[in-house]
N, C-alpha and C positions, 0 to 999 in steps of 0.2 A: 537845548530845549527839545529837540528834535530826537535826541535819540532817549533821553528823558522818559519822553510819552510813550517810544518803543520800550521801553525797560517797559512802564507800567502796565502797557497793554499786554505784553511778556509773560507778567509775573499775574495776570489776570487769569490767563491759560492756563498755567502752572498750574494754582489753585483748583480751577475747575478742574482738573487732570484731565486737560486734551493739548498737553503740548505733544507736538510731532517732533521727531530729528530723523535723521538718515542713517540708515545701518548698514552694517557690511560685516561681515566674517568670514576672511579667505577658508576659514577650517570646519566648513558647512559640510555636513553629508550626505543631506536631505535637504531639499528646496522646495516644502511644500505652498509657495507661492508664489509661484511661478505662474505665466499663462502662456508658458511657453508650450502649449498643451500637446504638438505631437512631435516636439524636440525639434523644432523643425533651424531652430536660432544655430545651433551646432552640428548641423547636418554637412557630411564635406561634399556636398554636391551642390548645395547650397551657398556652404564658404566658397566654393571653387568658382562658382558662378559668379559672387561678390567680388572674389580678384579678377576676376574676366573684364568685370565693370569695371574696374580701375583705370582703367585702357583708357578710356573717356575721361578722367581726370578726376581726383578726389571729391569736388562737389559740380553741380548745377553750374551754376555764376550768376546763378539770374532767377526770375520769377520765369512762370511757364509759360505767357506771354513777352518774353524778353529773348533772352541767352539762354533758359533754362529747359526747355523741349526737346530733349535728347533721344532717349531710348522709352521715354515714357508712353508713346502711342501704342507701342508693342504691348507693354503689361495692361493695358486702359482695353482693349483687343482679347488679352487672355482672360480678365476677369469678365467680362461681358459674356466670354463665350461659355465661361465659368458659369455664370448666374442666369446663361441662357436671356440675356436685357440686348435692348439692340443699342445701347452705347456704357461706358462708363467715365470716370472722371476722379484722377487721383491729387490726394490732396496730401500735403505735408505730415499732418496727424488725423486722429479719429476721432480728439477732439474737435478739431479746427472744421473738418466737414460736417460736424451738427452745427458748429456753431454757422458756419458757413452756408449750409443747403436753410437750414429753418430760415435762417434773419434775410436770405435773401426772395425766399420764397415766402413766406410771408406776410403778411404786410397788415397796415392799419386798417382795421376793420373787418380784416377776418375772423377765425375762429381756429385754436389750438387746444386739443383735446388731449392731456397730457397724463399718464400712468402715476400715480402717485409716486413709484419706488424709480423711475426713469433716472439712467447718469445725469450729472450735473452738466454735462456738454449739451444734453438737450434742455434741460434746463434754461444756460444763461443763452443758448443759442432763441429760445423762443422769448427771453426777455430781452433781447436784440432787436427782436423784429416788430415788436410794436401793436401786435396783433394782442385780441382777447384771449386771455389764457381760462381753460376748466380744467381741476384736476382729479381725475376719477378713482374710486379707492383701487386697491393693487389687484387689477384682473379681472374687475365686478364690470359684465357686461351689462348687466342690466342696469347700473348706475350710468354706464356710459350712455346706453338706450336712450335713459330718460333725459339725461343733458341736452341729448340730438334732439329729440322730441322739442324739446323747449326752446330749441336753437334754431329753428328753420327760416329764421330773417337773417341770416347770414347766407352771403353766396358762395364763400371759400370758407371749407373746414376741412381741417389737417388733423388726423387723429395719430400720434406718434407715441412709439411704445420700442423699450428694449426689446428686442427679440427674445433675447436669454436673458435676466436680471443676475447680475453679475456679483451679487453678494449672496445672493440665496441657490442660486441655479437654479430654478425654475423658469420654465418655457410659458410667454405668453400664449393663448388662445389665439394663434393665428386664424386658423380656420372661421373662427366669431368674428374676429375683427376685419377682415375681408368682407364677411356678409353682410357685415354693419355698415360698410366702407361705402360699397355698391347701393346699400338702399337709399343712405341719407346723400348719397351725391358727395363724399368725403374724398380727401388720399389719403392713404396710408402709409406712412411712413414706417419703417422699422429698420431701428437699429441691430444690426445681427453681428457686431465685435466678437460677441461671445458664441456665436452661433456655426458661423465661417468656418470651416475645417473641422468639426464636432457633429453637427447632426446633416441626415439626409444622406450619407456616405461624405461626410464634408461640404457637400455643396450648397449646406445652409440650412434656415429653419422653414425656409418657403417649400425646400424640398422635400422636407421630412413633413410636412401635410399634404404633398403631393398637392399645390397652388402653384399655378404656371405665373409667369411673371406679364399683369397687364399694365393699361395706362394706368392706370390712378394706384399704382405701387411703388415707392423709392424702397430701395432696397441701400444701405448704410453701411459701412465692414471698415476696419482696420486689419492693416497691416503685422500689428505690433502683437498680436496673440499669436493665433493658431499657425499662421503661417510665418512668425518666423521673423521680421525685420522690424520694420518703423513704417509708419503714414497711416494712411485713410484713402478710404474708396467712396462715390455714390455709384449705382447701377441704376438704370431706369430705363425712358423713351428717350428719343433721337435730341426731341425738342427741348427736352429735361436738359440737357447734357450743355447744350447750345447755349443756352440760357442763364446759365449756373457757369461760363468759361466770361460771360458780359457781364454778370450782375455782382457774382460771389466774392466777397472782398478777401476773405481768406483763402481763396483759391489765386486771385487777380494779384495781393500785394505780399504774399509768401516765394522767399528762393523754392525753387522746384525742390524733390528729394534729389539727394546725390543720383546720377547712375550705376554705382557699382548698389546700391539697395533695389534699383529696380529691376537689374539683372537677376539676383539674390531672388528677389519675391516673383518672378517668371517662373523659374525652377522650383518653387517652393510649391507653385503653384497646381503646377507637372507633378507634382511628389503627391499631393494630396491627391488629384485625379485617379492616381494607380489606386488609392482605396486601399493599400498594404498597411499604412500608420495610422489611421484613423479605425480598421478592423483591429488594430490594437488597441488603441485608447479606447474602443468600447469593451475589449475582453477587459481590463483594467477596470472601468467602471463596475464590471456587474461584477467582480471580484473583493473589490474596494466596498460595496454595498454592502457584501456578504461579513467584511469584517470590520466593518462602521461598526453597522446594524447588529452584530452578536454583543459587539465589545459595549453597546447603548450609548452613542455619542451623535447617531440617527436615528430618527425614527422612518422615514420612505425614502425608500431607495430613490436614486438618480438616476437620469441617463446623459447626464450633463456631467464633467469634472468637477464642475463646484460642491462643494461639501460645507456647511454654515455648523460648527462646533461650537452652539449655543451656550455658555458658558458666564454671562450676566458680565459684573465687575474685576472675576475673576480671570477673564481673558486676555489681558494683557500681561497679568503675575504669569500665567502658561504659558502666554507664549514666550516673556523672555528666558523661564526655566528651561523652555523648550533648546534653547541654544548652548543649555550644559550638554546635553545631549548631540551636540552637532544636529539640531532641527530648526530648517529656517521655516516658521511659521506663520505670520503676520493675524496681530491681534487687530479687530477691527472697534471701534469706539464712538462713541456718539460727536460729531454729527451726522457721521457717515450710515449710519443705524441710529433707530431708535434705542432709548436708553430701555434696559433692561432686555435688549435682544444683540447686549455685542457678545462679539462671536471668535473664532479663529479661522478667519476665511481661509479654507483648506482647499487646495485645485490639486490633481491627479494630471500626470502627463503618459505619450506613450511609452515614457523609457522605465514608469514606473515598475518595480517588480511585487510579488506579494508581501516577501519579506518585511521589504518598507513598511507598508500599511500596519503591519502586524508588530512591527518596532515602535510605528507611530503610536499604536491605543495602548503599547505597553508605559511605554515613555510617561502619556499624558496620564495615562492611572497610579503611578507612582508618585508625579508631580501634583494629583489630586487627593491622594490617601495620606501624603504627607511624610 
C-alpha cells in the first residue's frame, strides 16, 4: 500500500512536470552550474591542505560538543577575522545554520520579517521557530516600512533577507535594511551564501556597502559556494555565538565537519584574502555582461555570477539540449520560480574564459531557432 500511494503521488509530479532526478555527465565541457564561483573546490593548495586534514582522521566522530572539536576553532578564528565579527560559529551545512540560528533565536511571540524570494532554509528555519512570520514583496522597503510601523507591540523583530538572491543575482538593499534595522529596534539577519567570496573584494556584501559589522547584525555564509568545500557559518557578537553553541539544535546534535574540509576551507579562505581570484571573477562578470547583453538573453548587467536565462517553459527543453553540446546548464522550474519566470540559472566562475560565454549564446541560439 505503501509504496502504492508513492507510485501515485509519483506519477502526480510527472503530470504537472516537476519531476526532479539526478544528472551526471562525465563528458561535460562547461559547467555553467556550478557555484563553485572562484574554482576554489580544485584549487591544489586547497586539495593539499585537505590531505594535510587527513592527518586527523577521515571524519569528526562526534558532534562539536562531544569528540568532534578538532581544528574547527582555528577556521571559526579565520572567518571572524574575515568578516571583521568578534566571534563565529561553523555549522555542518548552510542550510542547517538558517535553519539553526532563526528556530533557535527566535521564539513565540516575536516578529520575523521575511523577503518574499528568501532560500527555503530561512524559510522552514523561521517556520521552526514558532515566531510571527510577515513576508514583504522582494526588496520593497517601503512595504517593509509599513509592516514595522504596524508591528510596534512586538519587542523582538528579526528582519531576514538573502544577501544575494541566488536565482536572479540581485543584491538586496543592504544599506536600507540596516537603517530600517536600527530605527525600529530590529536584527538583521542576512544571509550572504552568495555573497561570500563575490563582492566587497570577497569579503561579502556588508563590505561592498562599506557597513561595519554591529550588534543587531548576524552575518550567515556557507562553505559550499565561493570558497570551495561543504558547511555553514554564523558571524556576529561574542554573546551571539555563546548562545547558539547552548541553544542551537543543529549545531548541538550534528557530527562536526570532517577536519581535513576545515583545513581545506582555512586556505581557501587565505586564497580569497589575496584578492587575485575574485579580481578575476569580476573581469569575467563585466565580460559575460558584454556578451549576455549583445547576444539579448540579459537585459542589466550584473556584478554577481548569476545570470537568470528567462526563458518560460522552454527552459528545461534548453537546457537538456544544452548537454548535446557538452553544456551542463541547469533549468530551474516552478516551485523553485514562479511560473512563467523559469529560467536557466546560469553562474560564471573565475576559471571561466570568453570563449565559453560566446559558445554558450551560440549553442543556446541554435537550440532556440531550431
Amino acid at each position: 500500500m505503501f509504496r502504492e500511494n508513492l507510485k501515485k503521488e509519483l506519477d502526480l509530479i510527472k503530470n504537472q512536470n516537476l519531476y526532479r532526478k539526478l544528472k551526471r555527465d562525465d563528458n561535460i565541457r562547461l559547467n555553467f552550474s556550478t557555484n563553485d564561483y572562484l574554482g576554489l573546490s580544485k584549487n591544489n593548495e586547497v586539495i593539499k591542505a585537505y590531505n594535510d586534514g587527513l592527518n586527523y582522521g577521515a571524519g569528526a566522530t562526534g558532534s562539536r560538543l562531544t569528540s568532534g572539536n578538532i581544528n574547527h576553532e582555528e577556521l571559526e578564528e579565520t572567518i571572524s577575522e574575515f568578516k571583521k565579527t568578534e566571534k563565529s560559529l561553523v555549522y555542518s551545512s548552510g542550510y542547517g545554520t538558517n535553519l539553526g540560528v532563526i528556530s533557535s533565536l527566535c521564539k513565540k511571540g516575536d516578529l520575523v520579517l521575511s523577503d518574499e524570494l528568501n532560500h527555503a532554509s530561512i524559510v522552514d528555519g523561521t517556520r521552526l521557530s514558532r515566531a510571527d512570520k510577515k513576508i514583504y514583496s522582494h526588496n520593497n522597503m517601503h512595504e517593509l516600512i509599513e509592516i514595522l510601523e504596524n508591528s510596534r507591540n512586538y519587542e523582538n523583530k528579526f528582519i531576514v533577507s538573502d544577501a544575494v538572491f541566488s536565482m536572479d543575482g540581485d543584491i538586496a538593499p543592504v544599506d536600507e535594511l540596516k537603517k530600517i534595522a536600527d530605527k525600529y529596534n530590529a536584527v538583521l539577519i542576512l544571509d550572504d551564501a552568495h555573497g561570500t567570496g563575490v563582492l566587497g573584494n570577497g569579503k561579502g556584501t556588508l563590505h561592498h556597502f562599506k557597513i561595519k559589522p554591529t550588534d543587531n547584525i548576524i552575518q550567515i555564509g556557507t562553505l559550499s559556494k565561493a570558497v570551495g568545500t561543504v558547511g555553514g557559518f554564523v558571524s556576529g557578537i561574542e554573546e551571539l555565538i555563546d548562545y547558539l553553541i547552548n541553544t542551537s539544535r543543529s549545531f548541538i546534535y550534528s557530527t562536526a565537519l570532517p577536519p581535513a574540509v576545515i583545513s581545506a576551507s582555512i586556505k581557501s579562505f587565505e586564497l580569497i584574502k589575496s584578492g587575485e581570484l575574485t579580481d578575476k571573477l569580476s573581469k569575467n562578470i563585466n565580460t559575460a555582461n558584454k556578451i549576455f547583453k549583445s547576444s539579448g538573453f540579459i537585459e542589466e548587467e550584473k556584478i554577481t555570477p548569476i545570470y537568470p536565462f528567462i526563458f518560460g517553459e522552454d527552459s528545461i527543453k534548453i537546457s537538456e539540449e544544452l548537454l548535446k553540446y557538452k553544456i551542463f546548464c541547469v533549468g530551474i522550474r516552478y516551485p523553485t520560480v514562479k511560473r512563467g519566470s523559469e529560467r536557466i540559472r546560469l553562474s560564471i566562475t573565475a576559471e571561466n574564459k570568453k570563449e565559453d560565454f560566446e559558445y554558450l549564446c551560440e549553442c543556446i541560439s541554435k537550440i532556440k531557432n531550431g
